[in-house]
N, CA, C and O of each residue as an XYZ file, in Angstrom:
428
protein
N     -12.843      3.678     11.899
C     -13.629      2.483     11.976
C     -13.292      1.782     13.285
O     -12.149      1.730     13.740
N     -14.433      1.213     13.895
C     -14.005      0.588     14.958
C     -13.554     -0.545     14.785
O     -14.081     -1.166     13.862
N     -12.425     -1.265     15.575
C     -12.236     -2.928     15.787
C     -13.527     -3.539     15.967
O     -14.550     -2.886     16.175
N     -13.466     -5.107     15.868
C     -14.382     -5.798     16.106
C     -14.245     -6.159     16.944
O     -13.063     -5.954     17.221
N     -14.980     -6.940     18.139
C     -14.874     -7.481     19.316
C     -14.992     -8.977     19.242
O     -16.196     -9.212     19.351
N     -14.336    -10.094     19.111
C     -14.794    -11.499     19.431
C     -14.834    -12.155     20.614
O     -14.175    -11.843     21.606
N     -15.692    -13.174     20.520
C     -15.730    -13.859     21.589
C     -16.924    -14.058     22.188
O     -17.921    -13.387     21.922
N     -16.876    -15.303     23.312
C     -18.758    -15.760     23.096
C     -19.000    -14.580     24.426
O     -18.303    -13.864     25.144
N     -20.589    -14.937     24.199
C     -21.420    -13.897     25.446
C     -20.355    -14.962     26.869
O     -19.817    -16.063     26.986
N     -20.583    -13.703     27.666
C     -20.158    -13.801     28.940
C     -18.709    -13.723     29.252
O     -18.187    -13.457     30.334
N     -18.024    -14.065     27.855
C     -16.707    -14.215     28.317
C     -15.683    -13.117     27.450
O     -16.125    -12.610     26.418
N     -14.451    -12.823     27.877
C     -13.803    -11.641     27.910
C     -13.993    -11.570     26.088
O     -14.089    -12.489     25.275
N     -13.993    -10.320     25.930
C     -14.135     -9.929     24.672
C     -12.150     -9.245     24.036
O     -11.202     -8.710     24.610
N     -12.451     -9.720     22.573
C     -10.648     -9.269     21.917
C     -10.480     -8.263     21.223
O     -10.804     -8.778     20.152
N     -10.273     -7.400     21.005
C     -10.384     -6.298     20.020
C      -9.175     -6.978     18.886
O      -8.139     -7.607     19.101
N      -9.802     -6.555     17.689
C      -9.490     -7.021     16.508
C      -9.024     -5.888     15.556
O      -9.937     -5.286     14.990
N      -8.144     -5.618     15.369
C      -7.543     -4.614     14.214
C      -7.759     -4.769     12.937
O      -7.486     -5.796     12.316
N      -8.142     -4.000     12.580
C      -9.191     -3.859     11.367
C      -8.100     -3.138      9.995
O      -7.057     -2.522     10.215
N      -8.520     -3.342      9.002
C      -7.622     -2.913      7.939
C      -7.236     -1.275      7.646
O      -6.099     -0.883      7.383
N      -8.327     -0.498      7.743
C      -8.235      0.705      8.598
C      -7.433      1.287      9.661
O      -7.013      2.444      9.638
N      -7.269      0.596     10.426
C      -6.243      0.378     11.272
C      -4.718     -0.100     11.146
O      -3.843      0.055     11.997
N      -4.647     -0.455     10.424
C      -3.491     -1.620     10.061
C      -2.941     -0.173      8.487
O      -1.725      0.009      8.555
N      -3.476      0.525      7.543
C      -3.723      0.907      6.858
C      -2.524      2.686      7.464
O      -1.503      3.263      7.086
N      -3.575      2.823      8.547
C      -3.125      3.785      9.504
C      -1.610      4.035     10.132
O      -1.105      5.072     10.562
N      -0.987      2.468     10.005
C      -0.103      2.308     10.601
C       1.205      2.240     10.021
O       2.297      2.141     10.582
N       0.919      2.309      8.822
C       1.860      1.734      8.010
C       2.611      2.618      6.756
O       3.491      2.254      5.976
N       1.820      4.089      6.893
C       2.561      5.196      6.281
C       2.157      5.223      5.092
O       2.653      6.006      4.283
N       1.345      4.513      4.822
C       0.801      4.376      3.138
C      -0.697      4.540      2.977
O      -1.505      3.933      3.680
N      -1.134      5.664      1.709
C      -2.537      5.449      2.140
C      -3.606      4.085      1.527
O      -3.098      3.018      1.183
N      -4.713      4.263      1.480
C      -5.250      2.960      1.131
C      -5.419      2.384     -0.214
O      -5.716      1.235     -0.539
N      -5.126      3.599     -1.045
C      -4.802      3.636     -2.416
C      -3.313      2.232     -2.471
O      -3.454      1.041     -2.751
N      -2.001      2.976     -2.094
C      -1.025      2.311     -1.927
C      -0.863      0.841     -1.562
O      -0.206     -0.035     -2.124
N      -1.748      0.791     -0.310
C      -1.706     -0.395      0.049
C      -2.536     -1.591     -1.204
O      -2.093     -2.704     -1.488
N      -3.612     -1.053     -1.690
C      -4.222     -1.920     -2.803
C      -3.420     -1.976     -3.954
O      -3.686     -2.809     -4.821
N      -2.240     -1.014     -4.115
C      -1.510     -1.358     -5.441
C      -0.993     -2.236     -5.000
O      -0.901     -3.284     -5.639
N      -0.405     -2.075     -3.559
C       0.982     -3.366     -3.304
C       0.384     -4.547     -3.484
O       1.121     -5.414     -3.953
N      -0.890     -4.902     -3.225
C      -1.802     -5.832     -3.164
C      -1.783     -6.314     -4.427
O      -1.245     -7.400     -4.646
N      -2.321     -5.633     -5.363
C      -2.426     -6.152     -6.572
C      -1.139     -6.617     -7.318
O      -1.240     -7.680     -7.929
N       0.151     -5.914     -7.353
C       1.268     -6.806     -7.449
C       1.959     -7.542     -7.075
O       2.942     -7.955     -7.689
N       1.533     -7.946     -5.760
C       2.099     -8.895     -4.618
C       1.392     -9.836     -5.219
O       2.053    -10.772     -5.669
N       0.019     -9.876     -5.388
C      -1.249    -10.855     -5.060
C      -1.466    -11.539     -3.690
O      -1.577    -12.699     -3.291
N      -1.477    -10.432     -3.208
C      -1.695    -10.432     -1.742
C      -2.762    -10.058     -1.263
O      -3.203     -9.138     -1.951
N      -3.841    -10.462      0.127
C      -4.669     -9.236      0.713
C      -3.951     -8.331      1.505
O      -2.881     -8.530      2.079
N      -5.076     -6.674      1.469
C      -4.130     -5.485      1.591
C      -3.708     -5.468      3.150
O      -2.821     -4.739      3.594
N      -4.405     -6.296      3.850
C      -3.282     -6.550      5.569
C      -1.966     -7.015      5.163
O      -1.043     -6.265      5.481
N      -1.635     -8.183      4.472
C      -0.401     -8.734      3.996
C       0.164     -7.472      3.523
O       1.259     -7.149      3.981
N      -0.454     -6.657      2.618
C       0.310     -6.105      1.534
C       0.564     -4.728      2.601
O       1.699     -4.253      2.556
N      -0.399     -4.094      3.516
C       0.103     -2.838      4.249
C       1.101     -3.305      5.438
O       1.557     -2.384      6.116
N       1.417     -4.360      5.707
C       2.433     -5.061      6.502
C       3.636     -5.138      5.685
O       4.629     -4.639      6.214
N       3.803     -5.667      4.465
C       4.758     -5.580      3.342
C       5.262     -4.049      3.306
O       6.409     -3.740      3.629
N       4.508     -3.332      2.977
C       4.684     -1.688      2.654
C       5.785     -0.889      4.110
O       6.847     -0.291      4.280
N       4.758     -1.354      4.759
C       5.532     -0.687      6.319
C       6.674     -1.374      6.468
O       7.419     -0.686      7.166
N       7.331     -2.660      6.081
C       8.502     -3.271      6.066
C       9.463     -2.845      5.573
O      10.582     -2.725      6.070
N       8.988     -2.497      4.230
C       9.868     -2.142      3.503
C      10.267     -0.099      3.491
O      11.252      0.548      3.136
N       9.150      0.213      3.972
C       9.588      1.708      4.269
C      10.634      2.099      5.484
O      10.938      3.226      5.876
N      11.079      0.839      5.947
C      11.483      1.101      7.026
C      13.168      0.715      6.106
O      14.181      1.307      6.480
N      13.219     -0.075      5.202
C      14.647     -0.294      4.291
C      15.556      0.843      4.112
O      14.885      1.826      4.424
N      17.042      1.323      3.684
C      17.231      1.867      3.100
C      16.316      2.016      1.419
O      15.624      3.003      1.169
N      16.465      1.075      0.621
C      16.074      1.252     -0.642
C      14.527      1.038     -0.898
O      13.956      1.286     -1.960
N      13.875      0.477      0.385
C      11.952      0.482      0.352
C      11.571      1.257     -0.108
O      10.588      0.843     -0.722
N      11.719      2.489     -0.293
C      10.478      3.571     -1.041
C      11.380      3.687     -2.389
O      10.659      4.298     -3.178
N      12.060      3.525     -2.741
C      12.582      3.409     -4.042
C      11.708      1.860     -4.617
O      10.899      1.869     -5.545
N      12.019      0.871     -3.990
C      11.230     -0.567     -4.282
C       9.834     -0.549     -4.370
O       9.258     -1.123     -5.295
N       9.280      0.016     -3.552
C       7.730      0.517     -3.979
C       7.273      0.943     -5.046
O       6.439      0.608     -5.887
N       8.205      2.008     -4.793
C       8.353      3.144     -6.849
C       8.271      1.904     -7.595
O       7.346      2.083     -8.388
N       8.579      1.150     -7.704
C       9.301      0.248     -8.572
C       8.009     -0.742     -8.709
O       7.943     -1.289     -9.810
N       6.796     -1.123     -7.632
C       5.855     -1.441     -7.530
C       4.740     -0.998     -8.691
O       4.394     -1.468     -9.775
N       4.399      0.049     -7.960
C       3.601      1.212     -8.620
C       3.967      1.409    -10.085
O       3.002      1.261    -10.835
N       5.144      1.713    -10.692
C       5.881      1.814    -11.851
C       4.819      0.141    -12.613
O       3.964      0.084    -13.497
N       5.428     -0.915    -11.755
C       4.864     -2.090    -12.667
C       3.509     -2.008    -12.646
O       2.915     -2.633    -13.525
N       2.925     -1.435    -11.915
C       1.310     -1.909    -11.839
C       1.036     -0.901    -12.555
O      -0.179     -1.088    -12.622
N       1.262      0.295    -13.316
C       0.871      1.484    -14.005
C       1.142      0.311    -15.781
O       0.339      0.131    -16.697
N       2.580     -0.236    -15.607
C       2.520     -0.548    -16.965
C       1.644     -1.935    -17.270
O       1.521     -2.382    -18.410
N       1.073     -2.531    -16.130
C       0.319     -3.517    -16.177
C      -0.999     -3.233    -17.158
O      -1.468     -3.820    -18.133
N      -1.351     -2.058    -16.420
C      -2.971     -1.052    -16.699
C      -2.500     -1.346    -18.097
O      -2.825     -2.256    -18.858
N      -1.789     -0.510    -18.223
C      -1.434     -0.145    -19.557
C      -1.604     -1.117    -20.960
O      -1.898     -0.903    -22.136
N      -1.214     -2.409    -20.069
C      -0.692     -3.371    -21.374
C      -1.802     -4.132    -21.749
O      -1.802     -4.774    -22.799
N      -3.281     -4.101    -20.539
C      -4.503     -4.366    -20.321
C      -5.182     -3.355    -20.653
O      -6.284     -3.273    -20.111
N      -4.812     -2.321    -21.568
C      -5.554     -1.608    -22.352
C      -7.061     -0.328    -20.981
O      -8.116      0.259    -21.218
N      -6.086     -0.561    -19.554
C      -6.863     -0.201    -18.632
C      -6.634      0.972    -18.128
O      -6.111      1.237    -17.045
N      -7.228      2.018    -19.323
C      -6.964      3.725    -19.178
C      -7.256      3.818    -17.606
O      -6.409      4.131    -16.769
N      -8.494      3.520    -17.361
C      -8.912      4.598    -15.753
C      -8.025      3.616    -14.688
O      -7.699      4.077    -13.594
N      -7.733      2.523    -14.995
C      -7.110      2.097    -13.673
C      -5.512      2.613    -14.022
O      -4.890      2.826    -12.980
N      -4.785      2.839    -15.162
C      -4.000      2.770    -15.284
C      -3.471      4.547    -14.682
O      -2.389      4.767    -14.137
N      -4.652      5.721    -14.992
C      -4.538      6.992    -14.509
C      -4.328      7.015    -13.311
O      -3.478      7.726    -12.774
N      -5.514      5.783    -12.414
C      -5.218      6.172    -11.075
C      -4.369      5.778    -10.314
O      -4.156      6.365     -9.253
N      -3.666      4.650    -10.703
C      -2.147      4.358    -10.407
C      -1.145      5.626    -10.547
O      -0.229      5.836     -9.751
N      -1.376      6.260    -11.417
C      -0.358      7.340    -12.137
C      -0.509      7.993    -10.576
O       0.390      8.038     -9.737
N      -1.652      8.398    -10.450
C      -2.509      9.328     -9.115
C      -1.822      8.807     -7.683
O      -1.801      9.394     -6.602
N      -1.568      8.212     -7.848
C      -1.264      6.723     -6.623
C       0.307      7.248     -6.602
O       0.780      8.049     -5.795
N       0.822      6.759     -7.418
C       2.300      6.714     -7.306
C       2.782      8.491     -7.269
O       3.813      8.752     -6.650
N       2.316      9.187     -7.672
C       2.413     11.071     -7.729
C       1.942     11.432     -6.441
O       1.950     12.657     -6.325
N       1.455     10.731     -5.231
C       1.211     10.816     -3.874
C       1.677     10.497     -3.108
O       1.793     11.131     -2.059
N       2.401      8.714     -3.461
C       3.458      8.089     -2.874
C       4.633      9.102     -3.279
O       5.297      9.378     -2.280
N       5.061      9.694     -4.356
C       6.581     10.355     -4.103
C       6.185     11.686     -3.657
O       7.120     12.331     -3.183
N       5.060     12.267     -3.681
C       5.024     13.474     -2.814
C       5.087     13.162     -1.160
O       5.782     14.003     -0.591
N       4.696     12.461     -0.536
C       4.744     11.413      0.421
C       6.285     11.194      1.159
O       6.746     11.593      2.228
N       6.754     10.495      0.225
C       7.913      9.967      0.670
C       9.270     10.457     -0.376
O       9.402      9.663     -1.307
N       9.764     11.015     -0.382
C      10.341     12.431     -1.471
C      11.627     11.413     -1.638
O      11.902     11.382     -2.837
N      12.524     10.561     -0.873
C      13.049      9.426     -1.007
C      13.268      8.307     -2.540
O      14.254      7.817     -3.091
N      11.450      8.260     -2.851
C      11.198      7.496     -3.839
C      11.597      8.053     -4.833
O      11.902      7.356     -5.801
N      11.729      9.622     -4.902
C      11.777     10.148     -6.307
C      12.930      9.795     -7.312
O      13.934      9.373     -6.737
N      12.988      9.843     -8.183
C      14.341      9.969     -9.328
C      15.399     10.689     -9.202
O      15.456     11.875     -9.529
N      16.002     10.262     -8.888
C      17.347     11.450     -8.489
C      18.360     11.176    -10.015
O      18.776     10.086    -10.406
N      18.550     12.401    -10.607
C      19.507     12.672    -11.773
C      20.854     12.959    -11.496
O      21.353     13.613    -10.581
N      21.426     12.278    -12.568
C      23.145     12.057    -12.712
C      23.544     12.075    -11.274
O      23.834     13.180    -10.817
N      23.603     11.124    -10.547
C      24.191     10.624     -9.448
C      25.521     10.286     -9.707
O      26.222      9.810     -8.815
């Protein structure tokens, strides 16, 4: 997607980074970024800025897990089969993704 350009006729034009962009940048796909969104209650620029912050943590992609985890049992408790599957879908991409997030046994 392209940026937008602002600014009046005649005078220098700004390129504007677009969520697509921002989306791109941040190691998460757009799925991800709308979960973080929805448990933040954030918009998904805030929330793919959040994401890329925290992937950069030691424990961020574990904390994400931990995201995704709540927003699956959210679906759930809202009786919200298809949103609650595609979270499932969401988070089974994020730990294929980032192999970090996964469950590690008897540590």
């Amino acid at each position: 997607m392209n940026a937008l350009l602002f600014g009046r006729p005649g005078e220098e034009r700004h390129a504007v980074i677009c969520l697509d962009d921002l989306i791109g940048l941040c190691d998460l796909t757009a799925d991800q970024v709308h979960a973080i969104a929805e448990h933040e209650h954030v918009a998904d620029p805030l929330a793919a800025a959040l994401g890329a912050s925290l992937l950069q943590t030691e424990d961020g992609s574990e904390r994400l897990r931990g995201i995704f985890e709540d927003d699956i049992r959210t679906a759930v408790r809202r009786h919200d089969i298809p949103h609650a599957r595609h979270l499932v879908s969401t988070l089974r991409q994020f730990l294929h993704e980032h192999p970090r997030a996964r469950f590690h046994h008897g540590a």
